[in-house]
mmCIF file of the N, C-alpha and C atoms, coordinates in Angstrom:
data_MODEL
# 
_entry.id   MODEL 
# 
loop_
_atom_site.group_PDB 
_atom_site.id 
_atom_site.type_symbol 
_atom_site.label_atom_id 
_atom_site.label_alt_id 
_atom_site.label_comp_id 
_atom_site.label_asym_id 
_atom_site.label_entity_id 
_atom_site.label_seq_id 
_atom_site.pdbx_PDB_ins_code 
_atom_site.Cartn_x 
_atom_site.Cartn_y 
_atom_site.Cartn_z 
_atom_site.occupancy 
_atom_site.B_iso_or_equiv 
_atom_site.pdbx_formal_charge 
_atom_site.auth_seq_id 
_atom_site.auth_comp_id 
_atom_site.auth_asym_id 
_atom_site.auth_atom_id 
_atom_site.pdbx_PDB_model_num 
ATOM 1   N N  . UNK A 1 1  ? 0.841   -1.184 0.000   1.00 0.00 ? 1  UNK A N  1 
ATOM 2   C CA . UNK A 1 1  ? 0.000   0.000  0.000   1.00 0.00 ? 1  UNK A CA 1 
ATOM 3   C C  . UNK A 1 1  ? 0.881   1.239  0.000   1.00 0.00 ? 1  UNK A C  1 
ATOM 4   N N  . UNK A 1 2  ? 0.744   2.279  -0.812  1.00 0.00 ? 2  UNK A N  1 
ATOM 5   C CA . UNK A 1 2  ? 1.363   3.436  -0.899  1.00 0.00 ? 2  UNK A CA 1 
ATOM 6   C C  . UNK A 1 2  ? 1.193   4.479  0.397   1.00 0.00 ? 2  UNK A C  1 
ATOM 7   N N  . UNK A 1 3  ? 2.201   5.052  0.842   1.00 0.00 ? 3  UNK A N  1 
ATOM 8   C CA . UNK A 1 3  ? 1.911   6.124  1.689   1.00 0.00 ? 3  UNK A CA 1 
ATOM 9   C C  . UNK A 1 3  ? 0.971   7.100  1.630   1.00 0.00 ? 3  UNK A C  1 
ATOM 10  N N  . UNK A 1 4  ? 0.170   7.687  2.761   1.00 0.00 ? 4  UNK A N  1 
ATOM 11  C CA . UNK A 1 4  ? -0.506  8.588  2.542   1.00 0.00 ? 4  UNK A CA 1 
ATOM 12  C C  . UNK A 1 4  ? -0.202  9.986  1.576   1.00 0.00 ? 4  UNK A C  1 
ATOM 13  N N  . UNK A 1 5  ? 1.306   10.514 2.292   1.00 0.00 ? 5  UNK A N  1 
ATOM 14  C CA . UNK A 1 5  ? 1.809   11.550 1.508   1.00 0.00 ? 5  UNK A CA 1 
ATOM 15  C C  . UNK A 1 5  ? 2.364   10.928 0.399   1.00 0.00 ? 5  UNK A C  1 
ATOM 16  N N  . UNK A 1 6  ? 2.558   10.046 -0.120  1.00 0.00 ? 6  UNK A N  1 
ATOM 17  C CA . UNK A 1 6  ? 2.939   9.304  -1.774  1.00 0.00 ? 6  UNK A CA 1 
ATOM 18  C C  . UNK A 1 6  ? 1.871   9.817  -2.413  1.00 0.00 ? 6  UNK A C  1 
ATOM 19  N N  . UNK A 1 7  ? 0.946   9.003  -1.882  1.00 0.00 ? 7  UNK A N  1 
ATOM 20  C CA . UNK A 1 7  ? -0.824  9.563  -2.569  1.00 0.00 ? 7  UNK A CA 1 
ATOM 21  C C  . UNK A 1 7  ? -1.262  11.188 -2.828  1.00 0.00 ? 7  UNK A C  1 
ATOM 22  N N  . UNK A 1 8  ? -0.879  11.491 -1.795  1.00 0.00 ? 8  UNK A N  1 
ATOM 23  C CA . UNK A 1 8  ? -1.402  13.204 -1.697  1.00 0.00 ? 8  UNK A CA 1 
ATOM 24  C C  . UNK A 1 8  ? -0.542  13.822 -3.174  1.00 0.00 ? 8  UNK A C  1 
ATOM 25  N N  . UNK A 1 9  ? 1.368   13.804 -2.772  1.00 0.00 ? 9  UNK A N  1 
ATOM 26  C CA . UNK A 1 9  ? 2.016   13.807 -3.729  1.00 0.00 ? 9  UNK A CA 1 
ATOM 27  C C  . UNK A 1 9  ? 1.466   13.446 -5.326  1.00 0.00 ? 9  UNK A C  1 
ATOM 28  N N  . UNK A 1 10 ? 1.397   12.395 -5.339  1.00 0.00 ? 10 UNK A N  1 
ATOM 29  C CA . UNK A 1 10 ? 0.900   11.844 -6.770  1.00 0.00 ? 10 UNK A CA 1 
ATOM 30  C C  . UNK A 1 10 ? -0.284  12.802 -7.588  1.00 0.00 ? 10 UNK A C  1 
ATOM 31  N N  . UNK A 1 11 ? -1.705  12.870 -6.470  1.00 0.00 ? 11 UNK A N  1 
ATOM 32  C CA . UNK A 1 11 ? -2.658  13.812 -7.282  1.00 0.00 ? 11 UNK A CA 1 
ATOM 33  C C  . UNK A 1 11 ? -2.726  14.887 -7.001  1.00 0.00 ? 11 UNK A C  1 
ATOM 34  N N  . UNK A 1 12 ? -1.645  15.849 -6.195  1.00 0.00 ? 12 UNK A N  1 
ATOM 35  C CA . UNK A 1 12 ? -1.554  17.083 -7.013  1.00 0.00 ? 12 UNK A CA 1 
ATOM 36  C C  . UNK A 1 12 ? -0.674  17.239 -7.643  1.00 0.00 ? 12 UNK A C  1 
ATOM 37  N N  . UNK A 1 13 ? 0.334   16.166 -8.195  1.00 0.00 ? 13 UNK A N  1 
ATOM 38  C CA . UNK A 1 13 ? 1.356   16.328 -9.249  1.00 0.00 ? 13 UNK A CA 1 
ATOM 39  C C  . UNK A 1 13 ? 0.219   16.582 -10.296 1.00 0.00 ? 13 UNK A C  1 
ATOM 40  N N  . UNK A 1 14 ? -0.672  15.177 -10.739 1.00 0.00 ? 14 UNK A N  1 
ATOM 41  C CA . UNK A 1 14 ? -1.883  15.594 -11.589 1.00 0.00 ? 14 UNK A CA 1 
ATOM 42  C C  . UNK A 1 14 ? -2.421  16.585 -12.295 1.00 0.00 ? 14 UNK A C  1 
ATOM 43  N N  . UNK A 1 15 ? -2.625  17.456 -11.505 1.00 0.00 ? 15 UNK A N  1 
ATOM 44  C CA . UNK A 1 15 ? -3.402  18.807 -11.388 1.00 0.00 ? 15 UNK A CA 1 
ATOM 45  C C  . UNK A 1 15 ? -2.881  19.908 -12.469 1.00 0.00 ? 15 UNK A C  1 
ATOM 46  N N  . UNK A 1 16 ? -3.453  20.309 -13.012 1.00 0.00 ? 16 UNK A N  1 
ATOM 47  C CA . UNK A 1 16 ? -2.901  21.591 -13.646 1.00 0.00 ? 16 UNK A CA 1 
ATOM 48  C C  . UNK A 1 16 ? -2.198  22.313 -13.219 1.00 0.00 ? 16 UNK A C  1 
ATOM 49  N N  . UNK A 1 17 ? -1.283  22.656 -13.323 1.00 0.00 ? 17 UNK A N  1 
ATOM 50  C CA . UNK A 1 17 ? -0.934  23.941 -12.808 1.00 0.00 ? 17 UNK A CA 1 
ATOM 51  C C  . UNK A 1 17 ? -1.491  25.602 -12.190 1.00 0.00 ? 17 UNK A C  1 
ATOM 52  N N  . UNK A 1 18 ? -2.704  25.001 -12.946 1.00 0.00 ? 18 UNK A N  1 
ATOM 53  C CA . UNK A 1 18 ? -3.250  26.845 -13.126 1.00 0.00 ? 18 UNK A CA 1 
ATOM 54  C C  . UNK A 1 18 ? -4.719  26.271 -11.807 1.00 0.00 ? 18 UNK A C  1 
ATOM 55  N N  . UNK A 1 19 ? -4.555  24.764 -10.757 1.00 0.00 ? 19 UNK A N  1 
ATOM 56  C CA . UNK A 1 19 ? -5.337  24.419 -9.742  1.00 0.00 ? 19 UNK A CA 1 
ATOM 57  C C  . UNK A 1 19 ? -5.247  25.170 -8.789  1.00 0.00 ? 19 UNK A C  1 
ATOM 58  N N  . UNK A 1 20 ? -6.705  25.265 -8.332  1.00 0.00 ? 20 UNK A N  1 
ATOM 59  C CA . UNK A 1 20 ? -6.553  26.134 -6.784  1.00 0.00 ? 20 UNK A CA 1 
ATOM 60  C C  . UNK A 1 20 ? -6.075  25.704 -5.400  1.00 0.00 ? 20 UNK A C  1 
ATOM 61  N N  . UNK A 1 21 ? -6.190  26.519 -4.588  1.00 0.00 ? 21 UNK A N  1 
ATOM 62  C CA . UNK A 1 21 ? -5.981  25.668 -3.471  1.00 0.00 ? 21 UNK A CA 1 
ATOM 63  C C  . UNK A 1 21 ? -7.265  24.888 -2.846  1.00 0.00 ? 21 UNK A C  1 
ATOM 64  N N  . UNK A 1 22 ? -8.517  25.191 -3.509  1.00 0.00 ? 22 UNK A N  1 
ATOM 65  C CA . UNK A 1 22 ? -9.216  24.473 -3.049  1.00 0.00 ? 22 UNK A CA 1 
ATOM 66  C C  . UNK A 1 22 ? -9.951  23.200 -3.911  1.00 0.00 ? 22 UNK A C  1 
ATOM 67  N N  . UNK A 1 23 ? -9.273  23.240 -5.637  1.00 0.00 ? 23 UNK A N  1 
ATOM 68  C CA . UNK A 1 23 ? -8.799  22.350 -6.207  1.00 0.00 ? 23 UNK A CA 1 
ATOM 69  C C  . UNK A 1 23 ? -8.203  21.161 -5.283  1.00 0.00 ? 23 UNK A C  1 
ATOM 70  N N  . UNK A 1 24 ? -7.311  21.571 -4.993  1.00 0.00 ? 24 UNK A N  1 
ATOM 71  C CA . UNK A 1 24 ? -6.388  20.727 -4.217  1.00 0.00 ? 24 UNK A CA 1 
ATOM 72  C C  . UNK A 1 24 ? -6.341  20.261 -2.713  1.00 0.00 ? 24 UNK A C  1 
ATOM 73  N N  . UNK A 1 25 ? -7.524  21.012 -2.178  1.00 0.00 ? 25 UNK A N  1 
ATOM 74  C CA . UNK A 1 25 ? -7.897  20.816 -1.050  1.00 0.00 ? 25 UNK A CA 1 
ATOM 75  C C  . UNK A 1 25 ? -9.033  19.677 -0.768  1.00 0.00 ? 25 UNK A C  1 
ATOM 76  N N  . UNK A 1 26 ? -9.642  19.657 -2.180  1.00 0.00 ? 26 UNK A N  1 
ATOM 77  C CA . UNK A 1 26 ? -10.715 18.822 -2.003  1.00 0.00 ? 26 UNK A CA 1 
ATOM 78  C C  . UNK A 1 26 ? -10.225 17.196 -2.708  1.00 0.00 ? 26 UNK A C  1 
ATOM 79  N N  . UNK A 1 27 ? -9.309  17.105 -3.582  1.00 0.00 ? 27 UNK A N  1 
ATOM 80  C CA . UNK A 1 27 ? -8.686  15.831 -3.963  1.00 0.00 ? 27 UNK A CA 1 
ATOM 81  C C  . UNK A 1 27 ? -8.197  15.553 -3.391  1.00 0.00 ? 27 UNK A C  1 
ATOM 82  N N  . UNK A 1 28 ? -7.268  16.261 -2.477  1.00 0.00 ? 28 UNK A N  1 
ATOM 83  C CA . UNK A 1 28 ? -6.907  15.321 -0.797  1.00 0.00 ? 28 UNK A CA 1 
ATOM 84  C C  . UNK A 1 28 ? -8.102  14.756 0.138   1.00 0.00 ? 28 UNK A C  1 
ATOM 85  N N  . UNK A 1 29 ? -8.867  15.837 0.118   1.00 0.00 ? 29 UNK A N  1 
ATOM 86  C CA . UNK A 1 29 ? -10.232 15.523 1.049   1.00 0.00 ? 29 UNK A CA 1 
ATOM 87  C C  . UNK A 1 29 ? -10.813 13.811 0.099   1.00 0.00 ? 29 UNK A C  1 
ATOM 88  N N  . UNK A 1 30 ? -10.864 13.894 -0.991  1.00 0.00 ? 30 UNK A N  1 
ATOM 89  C CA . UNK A 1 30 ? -11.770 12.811 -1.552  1.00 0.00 ? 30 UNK A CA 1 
ATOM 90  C C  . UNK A 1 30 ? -10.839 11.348 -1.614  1.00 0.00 ? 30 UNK A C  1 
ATOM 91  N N  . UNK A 1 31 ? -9.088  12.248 -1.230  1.00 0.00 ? 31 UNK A N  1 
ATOM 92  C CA . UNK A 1 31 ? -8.311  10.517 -1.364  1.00 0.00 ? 31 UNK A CA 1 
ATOM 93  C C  . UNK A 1 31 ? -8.657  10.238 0.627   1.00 0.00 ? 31 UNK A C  1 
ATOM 94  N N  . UNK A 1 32 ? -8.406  11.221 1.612   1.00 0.00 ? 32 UNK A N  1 
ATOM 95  C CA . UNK A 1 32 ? -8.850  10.623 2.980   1.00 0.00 ? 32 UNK A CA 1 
ATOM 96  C C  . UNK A 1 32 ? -10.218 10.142 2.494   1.00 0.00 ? 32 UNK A C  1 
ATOM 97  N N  . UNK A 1 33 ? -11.477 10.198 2.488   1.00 0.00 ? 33 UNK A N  1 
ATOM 98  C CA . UNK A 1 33 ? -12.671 9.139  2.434   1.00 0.00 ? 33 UNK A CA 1 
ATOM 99  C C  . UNK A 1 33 ? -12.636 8.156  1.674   1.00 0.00 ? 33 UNK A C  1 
ATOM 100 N N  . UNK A 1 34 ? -11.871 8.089  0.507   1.00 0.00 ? 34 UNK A N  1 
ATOM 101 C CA . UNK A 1 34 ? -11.120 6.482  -0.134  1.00 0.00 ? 34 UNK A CA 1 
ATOM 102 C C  . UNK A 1 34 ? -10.572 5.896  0.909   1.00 0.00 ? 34 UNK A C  1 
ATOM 103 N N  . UNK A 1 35 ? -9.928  6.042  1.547   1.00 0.00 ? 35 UNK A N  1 
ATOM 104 C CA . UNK A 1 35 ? -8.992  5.781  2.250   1.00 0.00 ? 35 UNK A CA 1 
ATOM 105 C C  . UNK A 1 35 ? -9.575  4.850  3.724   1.00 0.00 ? 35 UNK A C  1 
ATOM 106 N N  . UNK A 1 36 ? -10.298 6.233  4.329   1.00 0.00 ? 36 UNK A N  1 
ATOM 107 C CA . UNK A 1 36 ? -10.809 5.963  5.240   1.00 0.00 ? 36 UNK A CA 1 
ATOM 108 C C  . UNK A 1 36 ? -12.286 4.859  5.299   1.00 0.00 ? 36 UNK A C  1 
ATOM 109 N N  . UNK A 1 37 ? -13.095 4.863  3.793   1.00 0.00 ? 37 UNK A N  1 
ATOM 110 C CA . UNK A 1 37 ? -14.204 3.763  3.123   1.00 0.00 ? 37 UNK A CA 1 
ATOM 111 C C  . UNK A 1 37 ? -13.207 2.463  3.260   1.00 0.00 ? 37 UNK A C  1 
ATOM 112 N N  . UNK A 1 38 ? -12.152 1.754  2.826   1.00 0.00 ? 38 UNK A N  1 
ATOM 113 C CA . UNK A 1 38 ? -11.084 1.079  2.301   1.00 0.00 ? 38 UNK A CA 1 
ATOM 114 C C  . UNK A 1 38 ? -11.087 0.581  3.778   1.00 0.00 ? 38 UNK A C  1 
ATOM 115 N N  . UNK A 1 39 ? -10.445 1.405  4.903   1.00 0.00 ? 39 UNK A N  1 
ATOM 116 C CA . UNK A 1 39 ? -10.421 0.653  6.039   1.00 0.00 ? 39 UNK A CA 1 
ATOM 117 C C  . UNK A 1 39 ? -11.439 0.483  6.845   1.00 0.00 ? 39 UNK A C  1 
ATOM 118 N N  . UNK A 1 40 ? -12.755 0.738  6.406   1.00 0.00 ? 40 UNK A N  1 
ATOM 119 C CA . UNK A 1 40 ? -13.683 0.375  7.512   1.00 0.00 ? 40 UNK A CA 1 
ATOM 120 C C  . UNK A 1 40 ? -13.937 -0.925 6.689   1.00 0.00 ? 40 UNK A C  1 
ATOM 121 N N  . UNK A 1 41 ? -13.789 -1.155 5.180   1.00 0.00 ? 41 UNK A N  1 
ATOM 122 C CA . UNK A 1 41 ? -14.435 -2.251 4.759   1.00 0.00 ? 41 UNK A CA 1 
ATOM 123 C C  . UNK A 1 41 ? -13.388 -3.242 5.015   1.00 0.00 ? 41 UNK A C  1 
ATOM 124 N N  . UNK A 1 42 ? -11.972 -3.074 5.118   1.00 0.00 ? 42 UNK A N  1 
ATOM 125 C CA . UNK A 1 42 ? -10.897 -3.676 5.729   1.00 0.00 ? 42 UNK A CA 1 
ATOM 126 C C  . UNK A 1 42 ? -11.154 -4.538 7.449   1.00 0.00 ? 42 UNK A C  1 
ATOM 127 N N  . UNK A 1 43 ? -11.851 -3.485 7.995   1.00 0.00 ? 43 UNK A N  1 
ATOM 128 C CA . UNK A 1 43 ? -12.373 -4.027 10.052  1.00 0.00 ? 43 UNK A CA 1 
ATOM 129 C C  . UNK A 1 43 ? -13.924 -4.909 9.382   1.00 0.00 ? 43 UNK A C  1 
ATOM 130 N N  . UNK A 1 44 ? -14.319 -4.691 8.540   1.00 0.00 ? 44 UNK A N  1 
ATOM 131 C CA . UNK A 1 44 ? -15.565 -5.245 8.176   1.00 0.00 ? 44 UNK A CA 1 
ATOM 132 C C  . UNK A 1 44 ? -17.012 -4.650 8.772   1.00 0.00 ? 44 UNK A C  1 
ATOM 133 N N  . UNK A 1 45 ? -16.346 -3.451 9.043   1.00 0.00 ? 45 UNK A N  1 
ATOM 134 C CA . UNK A 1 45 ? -17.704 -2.116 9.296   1.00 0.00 ? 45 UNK A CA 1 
ATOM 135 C C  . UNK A 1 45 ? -18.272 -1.440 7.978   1.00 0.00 ? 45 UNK A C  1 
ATOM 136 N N  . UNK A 1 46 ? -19.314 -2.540 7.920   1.00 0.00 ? 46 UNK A N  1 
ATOM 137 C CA . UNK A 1 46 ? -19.428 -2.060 6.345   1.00 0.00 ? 46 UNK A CA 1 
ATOM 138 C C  . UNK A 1 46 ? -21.154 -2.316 6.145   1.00 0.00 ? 46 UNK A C  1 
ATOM 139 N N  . UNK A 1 47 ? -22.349 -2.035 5.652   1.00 0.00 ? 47 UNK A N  1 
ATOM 140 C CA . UNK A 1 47 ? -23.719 -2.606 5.367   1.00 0.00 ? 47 UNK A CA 1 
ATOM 141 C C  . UNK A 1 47 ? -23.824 -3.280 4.217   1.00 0.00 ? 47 UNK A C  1 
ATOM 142 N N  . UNK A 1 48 ? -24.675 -3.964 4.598   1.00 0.00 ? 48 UNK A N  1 
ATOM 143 C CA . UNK A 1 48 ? -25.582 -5.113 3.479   1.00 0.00 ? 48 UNK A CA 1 
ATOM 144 C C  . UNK A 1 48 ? -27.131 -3.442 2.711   1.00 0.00 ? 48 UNK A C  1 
ATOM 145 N N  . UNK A 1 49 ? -26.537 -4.427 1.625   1.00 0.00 ? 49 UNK A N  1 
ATOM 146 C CA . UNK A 1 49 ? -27.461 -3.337 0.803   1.00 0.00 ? 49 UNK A CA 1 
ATOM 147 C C  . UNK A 1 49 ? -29.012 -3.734 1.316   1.00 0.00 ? 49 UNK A C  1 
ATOM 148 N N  . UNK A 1 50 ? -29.479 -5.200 1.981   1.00 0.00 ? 50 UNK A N  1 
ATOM 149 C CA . UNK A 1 50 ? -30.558 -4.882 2.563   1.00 0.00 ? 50 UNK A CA 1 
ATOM 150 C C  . UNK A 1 50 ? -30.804 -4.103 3.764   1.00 0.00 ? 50 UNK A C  1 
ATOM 151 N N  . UNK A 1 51 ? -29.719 -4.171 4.481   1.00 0.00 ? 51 UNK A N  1 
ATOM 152 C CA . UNK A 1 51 ? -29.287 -3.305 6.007   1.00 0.00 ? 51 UNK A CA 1 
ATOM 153 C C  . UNK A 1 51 ? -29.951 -1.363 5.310   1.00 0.00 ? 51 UNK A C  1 
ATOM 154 N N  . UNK A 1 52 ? -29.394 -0.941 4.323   1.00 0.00 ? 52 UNK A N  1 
ATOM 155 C CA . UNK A 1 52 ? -29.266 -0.112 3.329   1.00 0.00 ? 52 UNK A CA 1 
ATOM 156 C C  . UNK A 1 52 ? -31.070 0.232  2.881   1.00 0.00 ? 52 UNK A C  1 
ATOM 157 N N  . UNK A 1 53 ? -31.718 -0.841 2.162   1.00 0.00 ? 53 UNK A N  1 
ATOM 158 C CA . UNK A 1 53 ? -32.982 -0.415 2.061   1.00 0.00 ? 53 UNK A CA 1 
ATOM 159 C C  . UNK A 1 53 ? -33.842 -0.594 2.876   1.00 0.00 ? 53 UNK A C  1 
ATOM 160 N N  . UNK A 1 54 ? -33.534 -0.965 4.397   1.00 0.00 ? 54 UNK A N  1 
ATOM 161 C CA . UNK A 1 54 ? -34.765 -0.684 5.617   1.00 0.00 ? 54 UNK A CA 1 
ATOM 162 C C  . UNK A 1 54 ? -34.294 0.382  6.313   1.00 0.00 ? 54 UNK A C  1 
ATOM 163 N N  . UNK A 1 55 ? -33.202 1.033  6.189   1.00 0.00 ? 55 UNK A N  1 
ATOM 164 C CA . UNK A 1 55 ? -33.028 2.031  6.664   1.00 0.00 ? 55 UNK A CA 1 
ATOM 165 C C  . UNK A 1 55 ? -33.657 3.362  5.805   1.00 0.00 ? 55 UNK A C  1 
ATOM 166 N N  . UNK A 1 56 ? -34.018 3.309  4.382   1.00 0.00 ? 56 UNK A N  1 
ATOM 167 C CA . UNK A 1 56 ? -34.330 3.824  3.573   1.00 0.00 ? 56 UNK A CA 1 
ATOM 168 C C  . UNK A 1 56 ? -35.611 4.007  3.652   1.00 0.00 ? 56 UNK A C  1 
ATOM 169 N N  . UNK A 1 57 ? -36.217 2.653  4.214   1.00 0.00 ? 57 UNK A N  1 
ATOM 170 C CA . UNK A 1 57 ? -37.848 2.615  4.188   1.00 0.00 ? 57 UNK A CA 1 
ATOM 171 C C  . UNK A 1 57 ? -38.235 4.183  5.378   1.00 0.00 ? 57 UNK A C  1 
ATOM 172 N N  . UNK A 1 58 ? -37.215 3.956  6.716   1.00 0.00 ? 58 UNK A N  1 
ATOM 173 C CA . UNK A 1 58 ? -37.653 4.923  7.683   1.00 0.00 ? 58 UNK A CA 1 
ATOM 174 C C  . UNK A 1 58 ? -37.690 5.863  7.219   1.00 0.00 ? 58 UNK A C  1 
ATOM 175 N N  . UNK A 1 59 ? -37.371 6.684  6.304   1.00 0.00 ? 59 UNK A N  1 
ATOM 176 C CA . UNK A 1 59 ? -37.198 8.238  5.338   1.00 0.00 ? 59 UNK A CA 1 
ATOM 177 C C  . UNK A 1 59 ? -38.529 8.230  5.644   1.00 0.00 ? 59 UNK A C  1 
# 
């Protein structure tokens, strides 16, 4: 598995040049919830898509 700052590194190498800082604030933000999705399904804290539509029914 690649380092966090490898990762960060990598996609704002990506980025245009002419990216903002909040360009770049939010592709870090979207690699932590990869990241952080990845290890809950890793501990196995994760729902069943029926778990998913009875919680849906309560709406």
């Amino acid at each position: 598995m690649e380092t966090l700052k490898k990762d960060a590194l990598d996609a704002i190498s990506k980025l245009p040049e002419s990216a903002t800082i909040e360009e770049i604030m939010y592709r870090l933000y979207v690699i932590d919830k990869v990241r952080k999705g990845q290890e809950a399904v890793n501990r196995g804290d994760v729902h069943s898509p029926e778990d998913i539509k009875l919680e849906m029914r309560k709406w």
